[in-house]
Structures are given as structure tokens and as C-alpha cells.
C-alpha positions in Angstrom: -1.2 69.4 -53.8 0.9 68.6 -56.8 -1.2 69.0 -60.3 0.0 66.9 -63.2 -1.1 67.9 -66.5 -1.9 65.1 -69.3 -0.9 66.1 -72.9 0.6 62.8 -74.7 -3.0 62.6 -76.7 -3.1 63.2 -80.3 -6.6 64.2 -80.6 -7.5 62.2 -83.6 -11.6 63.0 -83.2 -10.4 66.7 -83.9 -8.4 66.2 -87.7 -7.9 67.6 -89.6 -6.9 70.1 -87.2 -5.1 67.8 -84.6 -2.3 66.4 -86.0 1.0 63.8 -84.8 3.1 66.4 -85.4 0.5 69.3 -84.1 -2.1 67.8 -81.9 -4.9 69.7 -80.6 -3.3 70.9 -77.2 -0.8 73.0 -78.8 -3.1 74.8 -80.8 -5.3 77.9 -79.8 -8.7 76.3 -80.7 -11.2 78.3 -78.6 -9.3 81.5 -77.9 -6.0 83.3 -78.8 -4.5 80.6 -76.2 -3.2 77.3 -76.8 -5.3 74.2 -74.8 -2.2 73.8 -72.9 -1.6 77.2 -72.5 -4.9 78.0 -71.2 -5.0 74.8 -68.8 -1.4 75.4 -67.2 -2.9 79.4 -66.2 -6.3 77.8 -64.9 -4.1 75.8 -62.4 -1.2 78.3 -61.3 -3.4 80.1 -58.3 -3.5 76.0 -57.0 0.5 76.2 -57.1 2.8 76.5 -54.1 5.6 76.6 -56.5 7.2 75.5 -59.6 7.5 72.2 -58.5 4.1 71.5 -57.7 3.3 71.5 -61.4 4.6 68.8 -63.8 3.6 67.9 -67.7 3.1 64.5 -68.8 4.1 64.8 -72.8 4.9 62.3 -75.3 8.5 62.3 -75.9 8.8 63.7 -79.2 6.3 66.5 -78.5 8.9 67.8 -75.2 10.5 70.6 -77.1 7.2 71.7 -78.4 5.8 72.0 -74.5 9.0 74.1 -73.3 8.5 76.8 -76.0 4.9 76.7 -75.1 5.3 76.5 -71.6 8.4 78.5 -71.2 8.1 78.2 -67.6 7.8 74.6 -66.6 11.1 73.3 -65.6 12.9 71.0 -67.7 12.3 67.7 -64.8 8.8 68.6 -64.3 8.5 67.4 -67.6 7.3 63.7 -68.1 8.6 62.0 -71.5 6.4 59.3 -72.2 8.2 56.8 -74.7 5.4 55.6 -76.3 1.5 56.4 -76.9 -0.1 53.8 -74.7 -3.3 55.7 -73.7 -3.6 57.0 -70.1 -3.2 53.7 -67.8 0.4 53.4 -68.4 1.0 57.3 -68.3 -0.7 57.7 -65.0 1.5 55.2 -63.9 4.5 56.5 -65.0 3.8 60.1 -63.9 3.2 58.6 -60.4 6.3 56.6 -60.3 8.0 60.2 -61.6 6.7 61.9 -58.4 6.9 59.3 -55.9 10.4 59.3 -56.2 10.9 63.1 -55.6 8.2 63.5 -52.7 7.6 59.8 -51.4 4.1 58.3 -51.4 2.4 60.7 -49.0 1.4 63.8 -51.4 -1.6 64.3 -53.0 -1.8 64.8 -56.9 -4.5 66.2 -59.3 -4.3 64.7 -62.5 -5.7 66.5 -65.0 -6.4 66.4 -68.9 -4.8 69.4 -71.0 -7.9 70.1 -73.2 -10.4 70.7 -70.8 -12.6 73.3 -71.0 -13.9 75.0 -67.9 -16.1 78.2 -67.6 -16.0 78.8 -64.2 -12.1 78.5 -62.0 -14.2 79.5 -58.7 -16.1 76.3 -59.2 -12.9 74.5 -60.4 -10.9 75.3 -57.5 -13.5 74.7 -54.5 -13.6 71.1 -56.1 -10.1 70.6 -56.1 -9.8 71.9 -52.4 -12.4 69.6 -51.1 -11.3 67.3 -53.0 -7.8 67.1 -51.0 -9.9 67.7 -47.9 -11.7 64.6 -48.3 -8.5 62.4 -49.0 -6.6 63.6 -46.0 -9.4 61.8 -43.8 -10.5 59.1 -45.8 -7.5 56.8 -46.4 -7.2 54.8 -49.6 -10.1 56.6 -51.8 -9.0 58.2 -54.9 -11.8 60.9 -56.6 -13.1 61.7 -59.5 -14.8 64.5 -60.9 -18.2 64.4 -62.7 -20.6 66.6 -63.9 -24.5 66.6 -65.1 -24.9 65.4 -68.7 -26.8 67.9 -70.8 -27.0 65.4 -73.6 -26.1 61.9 -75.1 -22.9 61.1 -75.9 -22.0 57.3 -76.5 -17.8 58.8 -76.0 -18.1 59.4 -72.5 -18.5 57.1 -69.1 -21.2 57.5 -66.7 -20.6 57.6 -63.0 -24.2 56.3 -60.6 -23.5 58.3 -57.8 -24.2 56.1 -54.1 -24.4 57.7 -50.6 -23.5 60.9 -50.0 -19.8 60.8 -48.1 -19.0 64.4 -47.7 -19.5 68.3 -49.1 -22.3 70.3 -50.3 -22.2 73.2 -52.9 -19.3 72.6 -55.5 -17.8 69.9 -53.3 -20.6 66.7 -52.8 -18.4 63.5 -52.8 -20.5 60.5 -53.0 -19.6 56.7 -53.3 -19.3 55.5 -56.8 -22.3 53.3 -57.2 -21.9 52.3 -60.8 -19.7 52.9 -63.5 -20.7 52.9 -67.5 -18.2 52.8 -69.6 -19.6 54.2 -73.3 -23.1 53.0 -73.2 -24.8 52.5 -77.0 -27.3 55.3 -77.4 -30.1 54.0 -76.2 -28.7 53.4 -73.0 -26.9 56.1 -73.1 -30.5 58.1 -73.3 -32.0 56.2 -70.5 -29.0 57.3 -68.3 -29.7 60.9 -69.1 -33.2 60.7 -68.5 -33.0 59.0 -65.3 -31.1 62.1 -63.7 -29.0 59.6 -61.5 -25.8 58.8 -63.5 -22.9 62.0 -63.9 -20.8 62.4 -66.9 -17.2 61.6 -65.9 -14.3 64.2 -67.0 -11.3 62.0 -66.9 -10.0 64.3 -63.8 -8.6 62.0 -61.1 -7.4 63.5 -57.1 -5.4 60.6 -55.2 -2.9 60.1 -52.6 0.1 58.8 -54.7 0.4 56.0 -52.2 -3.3 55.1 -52.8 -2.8 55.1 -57.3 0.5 53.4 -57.2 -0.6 50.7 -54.9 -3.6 49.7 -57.3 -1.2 49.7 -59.7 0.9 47.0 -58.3 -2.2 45.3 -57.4 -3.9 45.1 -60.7 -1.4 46.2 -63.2 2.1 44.8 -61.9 3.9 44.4 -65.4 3.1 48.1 -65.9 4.2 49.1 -62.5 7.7 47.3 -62.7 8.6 49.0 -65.8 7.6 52.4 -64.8 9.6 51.5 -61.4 12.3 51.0 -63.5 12.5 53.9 -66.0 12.2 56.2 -63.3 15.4 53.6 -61.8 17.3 54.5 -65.4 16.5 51.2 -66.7 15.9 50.9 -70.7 13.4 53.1 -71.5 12.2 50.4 -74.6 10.6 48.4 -72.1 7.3 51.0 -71.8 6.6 50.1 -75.8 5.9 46.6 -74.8 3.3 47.7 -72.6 -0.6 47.3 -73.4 -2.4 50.3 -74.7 -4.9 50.6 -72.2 -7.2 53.4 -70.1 -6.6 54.2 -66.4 -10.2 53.1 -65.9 -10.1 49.9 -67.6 -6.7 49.2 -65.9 -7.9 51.3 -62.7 -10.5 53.0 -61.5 -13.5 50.2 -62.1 -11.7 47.4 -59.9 -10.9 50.3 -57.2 -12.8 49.0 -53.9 -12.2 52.8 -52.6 -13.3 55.3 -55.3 -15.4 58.6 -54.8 -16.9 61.4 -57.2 -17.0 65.1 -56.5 -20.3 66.8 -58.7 -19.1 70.6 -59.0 -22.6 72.1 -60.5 -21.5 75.7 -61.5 -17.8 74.1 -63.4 -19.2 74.6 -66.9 -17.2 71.7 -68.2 -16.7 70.4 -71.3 -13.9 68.2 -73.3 -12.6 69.9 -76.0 -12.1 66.5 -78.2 -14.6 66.7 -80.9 -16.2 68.5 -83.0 -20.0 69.0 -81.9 -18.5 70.2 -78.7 -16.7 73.0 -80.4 -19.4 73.9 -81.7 -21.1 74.5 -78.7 -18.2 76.0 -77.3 -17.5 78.8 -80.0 -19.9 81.9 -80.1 -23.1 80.9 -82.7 -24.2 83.3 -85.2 -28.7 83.8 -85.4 -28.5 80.6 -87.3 -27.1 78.7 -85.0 -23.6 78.4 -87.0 -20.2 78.5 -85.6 -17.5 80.1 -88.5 -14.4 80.6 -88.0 -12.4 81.8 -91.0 -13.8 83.4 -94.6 -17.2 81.6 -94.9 -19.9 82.4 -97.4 -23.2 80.4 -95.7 -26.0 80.5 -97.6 -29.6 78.6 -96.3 -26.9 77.1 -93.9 -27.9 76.5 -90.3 -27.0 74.6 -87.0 -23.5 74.2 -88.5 -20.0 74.8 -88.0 -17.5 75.9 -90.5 -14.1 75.6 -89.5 -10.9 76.8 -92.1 -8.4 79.1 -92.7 -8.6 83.1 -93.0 -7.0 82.8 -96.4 -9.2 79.9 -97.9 -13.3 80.6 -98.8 -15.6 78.0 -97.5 -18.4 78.6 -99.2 -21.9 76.3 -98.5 -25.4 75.9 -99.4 -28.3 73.9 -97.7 -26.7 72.8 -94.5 -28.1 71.5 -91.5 -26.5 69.8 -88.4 -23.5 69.4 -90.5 -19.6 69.9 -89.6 -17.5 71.1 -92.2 -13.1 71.4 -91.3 -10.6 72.7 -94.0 -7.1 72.8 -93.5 -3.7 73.3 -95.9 -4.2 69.5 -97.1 -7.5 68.0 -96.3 -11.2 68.7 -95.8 -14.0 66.8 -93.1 -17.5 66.9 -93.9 -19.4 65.1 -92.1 -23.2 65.0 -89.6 -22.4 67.0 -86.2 -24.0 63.8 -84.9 -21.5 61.9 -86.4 -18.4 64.0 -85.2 -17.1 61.5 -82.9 -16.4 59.1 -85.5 -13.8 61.1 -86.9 -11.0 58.8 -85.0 -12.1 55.8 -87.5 -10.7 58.3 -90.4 -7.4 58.7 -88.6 -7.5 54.6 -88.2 -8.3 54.4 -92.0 -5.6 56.4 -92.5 -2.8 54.4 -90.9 -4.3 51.6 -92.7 -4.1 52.8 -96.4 -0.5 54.5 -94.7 -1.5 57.9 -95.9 1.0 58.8 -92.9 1.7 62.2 -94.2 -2.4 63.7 -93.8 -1.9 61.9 -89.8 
């Protein structure tokens, strides 16, 4: 198996932390580890060798990856040219591989900001995972897990019949696919105990991905064909910005998820998910930095050592302070954090981006 990690993102629903120039993958947000850092060592017991591993990294941020990852080799890294989401950098990163290893291999592509309590877990899926795709031709798989609570950010995968597994590797037929339900729905598909939270993991036969992609989304196909061919590398900015599941995975007649029960998932892109991440204090609060809380609960406080953050009467609320700019804002609310980066490049305040 080959594992392709995902890092372009910029992680607007995490600024003021996550920056352009700094986005949250580089930075060690949960432990002493950078997100990237911490994602490459979760996959290395999966790796052969060096070249089963390759990063997919906007282009500017590729000198910033190979001090990180001082290991990776220097073409197992994947320039992207532009930000245009993850349909056209799957696509890329496929063409990328299929032209070193041929259509044939199996690849796990994988977000670099995932957090995951339990490898054990994490690896069984993966394995049968790849098990299942070298008997069932033309499938690709993706992982989900059991939503603990509403979140209108995420999609929802119905699971269908069972197909094959037990443990941390049931696959089952995708049945129905949600793609950020409003709340309400979003609280009948949590209370129903049918529909899986999806992770944004994908396992595929490269065959399998790229021939979708020539299916559904020629124009992006041809001019990933033709970068990896050494054809102008402008052509990928013309491309629509656009997810793999919108350009993908929901017109896929052969798709699968794997439920691992015991992986202790969660995506490390906003805030309210930090905060149940990060060690609480009695009060429910997660600090980090010099805090004075006073009648403060259920809240986290996020700033430098050397700045005070000092509050009174909190509750539910998320507070960020950085070198230039301060988020206060409902934890409820945290995902709406990306609107301020949008309101930003608007007003072209480019320099708090």
C-alpha cells in the first residue's frame, strides 16, 4: 500500500492560529508535535519503504514540509499549483503515482490533521481495508465513524448491507450520502443511530480513482495527465475549486465504508474540537498559555505564554489570541470562523490571512 498524505489546506476555521503563510498542519497544536509531524509517524509502521509514502503540499508551502519532514524524499513530494480543494489534488496525486507504479497499487489517502487515539484501531482498518479491494474490483472505501454529536461541517454516510469484516474492519455498502445537513437534520441523523460521520479518509485501487476521474471529471484528469507529462503547470489554476466528493465519491456506483469503533477519531479543524481534544481543567476549560479565568467555565482560552488572557463570566465561549489578532466567539459557533477569513479577503486585510 502506498499512503499519500494531504496538507495543501490552510485551515481557515482554525485563525488566528492557522495562517497562509503558517497553516495549522505545521504547527504543534495538540502536543509538542506538529499535525504533520504527528500524522507522518502514525503511518511509518504501514511503510515498506520510503517510497511508499508521499505528501501532497501546496507549492509554496514545499520547503516548509522538507524541514518538517526531513525525511520524505524530495519526489515524494506533490506541489500543488494552486488551492483548488481536494478533487483536483486527489487527482493530481493519483496521476503523480500512476506514473511511477502503473494503475494496479493500492493508495490510502489520508488528511494531515487527523487526530487519532488509537493506531491499533487505525491500522486493522487500513489492512482490511486493502484486503477488501484486492477481491472486490472497482470499489473504493471510506472510513467513518459514530457521531457523538451534531455537527452541520461534516457528511454523513447510511451504511447498506454488510459486505465484509467484523471488529475494527465492517465494510458495508454506502447506502446514502449527506453532505452537511442543517441542524435539524443533522440531529435526526444522530438520533437515528444509522448514519456514520465520514473522515475524509479514502483507500482505492489507483486504477479504480483515476478512472472515475476520466469518467466524471475529464477536464481535470487531462490537466493532471499533463503536468505529470511536463506540460504547463498554469493549466491546474483554471481548474474548478471543488471536493473529491462532490467531484467523486457521490456519483461512484462502487463505493464502500469501513466503521473502525475503537479509532478515537476526530478532525482537528476547529475550534470546539480542540477543545475537546486538549486536557479540561474541573470547570470544564481548556487553557493553554497565561490565563487568569475567573466564574469562567466550559471554555477554551487559547494565547501565547508571554500575553495574559484574562476573563470573567464565560460560558461555552472560545476565546484565540495571537501576536496580531484576537477570536472571541460561542464554541457553538466555532465553525464559522472560515466566514472571517472570507471577510477578510474581502476588505483585503491580506496581511491578518
Amino acid at each position: 500500500m502506498k499512503i499519500v498524505i494531504r496538507a495543501g489546506g490552510t485551515g481557515t476555521r482554525l485563525w488566528p492560529i492557522s495562517r497562509k503563510d503558517n497553516p495549522k498542519q505545521f504547527q504543534a497544536i495538540t502536543n509538542e508535535k506538529s499535525l504533520i509531524r504527528n500524522t507522518v509517524d502514525r503511518v511509518k509502521p504501514l511503510l515498506a519503504g520510503k517510497d511508499d509514502l508521499f505528501i501532497s503540499v501546496s507549492r509554496g508551502m514545499a520547503g516548509k514540509l522538507k524541514k518538517e519532514i526531513k525525511e520524505i524524499k524530495n519526489n515524494n513530494i506533490i506541489s500543488e499549483p494552486a488551492a483548488k480543494n481536494t478533487g483536483p489534488a486527489i487527482c493530481l496525486e493519483s496521476c503523480v503515482l500512476a506514473k511511477r507504479f502503473g494503475e494496479d497499487i493500492i493508495v490510502a489517502s489520508l488528511p494531515s490533521d487527523d487526530y487519532i487515539s488509537n493506531k491499533k484501531s487505525f491500522y486493522g482498518m487500513l489492512r482490511a481495508a486493502e484486503k477488501f479491494l484486492k477481491k472486490n474490483s472497482g470499489y473504493i472505501i471510506t472510513p467513518a465513524v459514530k457521531p457523538v454529536y451534531p455537527d452541520m461541517g461534516y457528511s454523513y454516510i447510511g451504511a447498506g448491507k454488510k459486505m465484509a469484516g467484523n471488529g475494527e474492519g465492517k465494510i458495508f455498502q454506502v447506502a446514502e450520502w449527506i453532505e452537511k445537513p442543517d441542524v435539524s437534520r443533522c440531529k435526526r441523523i444522530i438520533k437515528s443511530k444509522k448514519y456514520f460521520c465520514h473522515t475524509g479518509m479514502y483507500i482505492w485501487k489507483l486504477g479504480t480513482i483515476l478512472d472515475l476521474f476520466r469518467e466524471f471529471q475529464p477536464k481535470t484528469y487531462a490537466i493532471c495527465e499533463g503536468i505529470v507529462a511536463g506540460q504547463d503547470v498554469r493549466n491546474y489554476s483554471n481548474l474548478e475549486k471543488i471536493t473529491i466528493e462532490t467531484a467523486i465519491t457521490k456519483k461512484a456506483p462502487k463505493i464502500a465504508v469501513i466503521v473502525p469503533e475503537k479509532i478515537g477519531w476526530s478532525d482537528l479543524g476547529k475550534w470546539h474540537v480542540l477543545a475537546g481534544i486538549i486536557g479540561q481543567d474541573g470547570r470544564g476549560n481548556v487553557v493553554e498559555g497565561q490565563t487568569v479565568a475567573l466564574d469562567t467555565k466550559n471554555s477554551l482560552i487559547y494565547g501565547p505564554k508571554d500575553k495574559l488572557i484574562a476573563t470573567v463570566g464565560l460560558d461555552g465561549m472560545v476565546v484565540v489570541l495571537t501576536e496580531d489578532a484576537l477570536l472571541v466567539c460561542p464554541k457553538e459557533r466555532s465553525a464559522d470562523v472560515k466566514s472571517i477569513v472570507e471577510e477578510l479577503e474581502k476588505r483585503k486585510l491580506k496581511k491578518f490571512i
